[in-house]
C-alpha positions as CSV (number, residue, x, y, z in Angstrom):
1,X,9.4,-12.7,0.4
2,X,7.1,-15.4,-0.4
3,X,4.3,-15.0,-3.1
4,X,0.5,-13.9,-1.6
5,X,-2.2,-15.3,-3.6
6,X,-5.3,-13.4,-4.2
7,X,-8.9,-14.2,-5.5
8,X,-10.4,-11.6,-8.4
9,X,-13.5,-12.2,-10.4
10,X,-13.8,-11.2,-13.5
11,X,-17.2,-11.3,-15.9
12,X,-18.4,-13.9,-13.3
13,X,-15.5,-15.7,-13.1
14,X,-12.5,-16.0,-10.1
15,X,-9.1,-16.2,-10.9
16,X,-6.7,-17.0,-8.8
17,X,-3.5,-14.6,-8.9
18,X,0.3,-14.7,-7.1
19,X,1.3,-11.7,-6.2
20,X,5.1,-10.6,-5.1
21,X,3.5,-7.9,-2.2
22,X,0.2,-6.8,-0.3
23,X,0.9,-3.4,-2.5
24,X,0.3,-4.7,-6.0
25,X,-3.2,-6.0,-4.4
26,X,-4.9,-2.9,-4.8
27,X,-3.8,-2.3,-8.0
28,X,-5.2,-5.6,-9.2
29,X,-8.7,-5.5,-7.7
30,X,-8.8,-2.1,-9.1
31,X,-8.2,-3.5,-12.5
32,X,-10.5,-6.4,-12.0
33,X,-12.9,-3.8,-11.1
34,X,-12.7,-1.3,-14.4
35,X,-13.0,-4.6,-16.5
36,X,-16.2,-5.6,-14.5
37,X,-17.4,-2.0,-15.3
38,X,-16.5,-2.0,-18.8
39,X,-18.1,-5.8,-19.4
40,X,-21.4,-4.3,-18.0
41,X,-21.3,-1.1,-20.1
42,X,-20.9,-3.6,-23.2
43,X,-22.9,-6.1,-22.4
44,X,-26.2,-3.1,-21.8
45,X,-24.7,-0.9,-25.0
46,X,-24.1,-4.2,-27.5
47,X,-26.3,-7.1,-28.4
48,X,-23.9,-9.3,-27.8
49,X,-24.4,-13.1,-26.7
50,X,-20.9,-14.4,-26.0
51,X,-18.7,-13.4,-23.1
52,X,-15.4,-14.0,-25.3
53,X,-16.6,-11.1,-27.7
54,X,-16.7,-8.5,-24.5
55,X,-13.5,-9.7,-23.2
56,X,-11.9,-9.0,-26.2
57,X,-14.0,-6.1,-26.6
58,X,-12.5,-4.7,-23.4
59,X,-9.0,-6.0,-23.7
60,X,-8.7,-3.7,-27.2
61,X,-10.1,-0.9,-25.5
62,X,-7.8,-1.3,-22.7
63,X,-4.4,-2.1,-25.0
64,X,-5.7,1.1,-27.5
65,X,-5.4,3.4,-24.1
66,X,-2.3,1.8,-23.5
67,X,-0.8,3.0,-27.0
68,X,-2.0,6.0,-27.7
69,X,-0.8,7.2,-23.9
70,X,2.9,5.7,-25.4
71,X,2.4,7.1,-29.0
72,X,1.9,10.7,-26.5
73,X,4.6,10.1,-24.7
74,X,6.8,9.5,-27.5
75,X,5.8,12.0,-29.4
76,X,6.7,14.4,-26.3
77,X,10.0,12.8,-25.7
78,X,10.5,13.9,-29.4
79,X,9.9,17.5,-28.5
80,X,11.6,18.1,-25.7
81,X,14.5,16.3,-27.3
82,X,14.4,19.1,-30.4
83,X,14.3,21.5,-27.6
84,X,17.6,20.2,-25.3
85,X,19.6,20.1,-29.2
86,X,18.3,23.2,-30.0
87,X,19.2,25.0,-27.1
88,X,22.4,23.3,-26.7
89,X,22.5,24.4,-30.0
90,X,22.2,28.3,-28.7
91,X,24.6,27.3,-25.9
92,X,27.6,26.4,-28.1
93,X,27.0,29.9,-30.1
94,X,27.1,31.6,-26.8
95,X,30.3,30.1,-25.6
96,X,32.4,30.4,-28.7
């Protein structure tokens, strides 16, 4: 399938993107949109003069969520791994 390319803007700016199917478009515009949103809550919440300071501003907000969604995960994964041993654990007693 050949690539589509889409248009976004992003703090004023359009970038042009390649995208592998007309699904991912959504998903993209979508994204272009929350950063839009977050540049504007910054821009009226900060006093801050350079575009380059919000965009970085929102990439660490963005990449924190990111983490700490993996760091729940992972920490969830952990329990329910304790939980399998420990009731395959109780499984093996049963048997013998």
């Amino acid at each position: 399938m050949e690539a589509l390319k889409i248009h976004v803007v992003i703090g004023g700016r359009t970038y042009p993107i390649r995208i592998s199917n007309a699904s991912e478009e959504e998903g993209i515009r979508r994204a272009a949109a929350r950063i839009n949103e977050l540049l504007q809550q910054y821009e009226s919440s900060y006093a801050v003069n350079d575009k380059q300071d919000v965009l970085a501003m929102c990439a660490l907000q963005f990449a924190s969520q990111m983490e700490i969604k993996d760091l729940v995960v992972q920490q969830d994964n952990d329990r329910i791994q304790q939980e399998i041993e420990q009731i395959s654990k109780r499984l093996d007693l049963f048997l013998k």
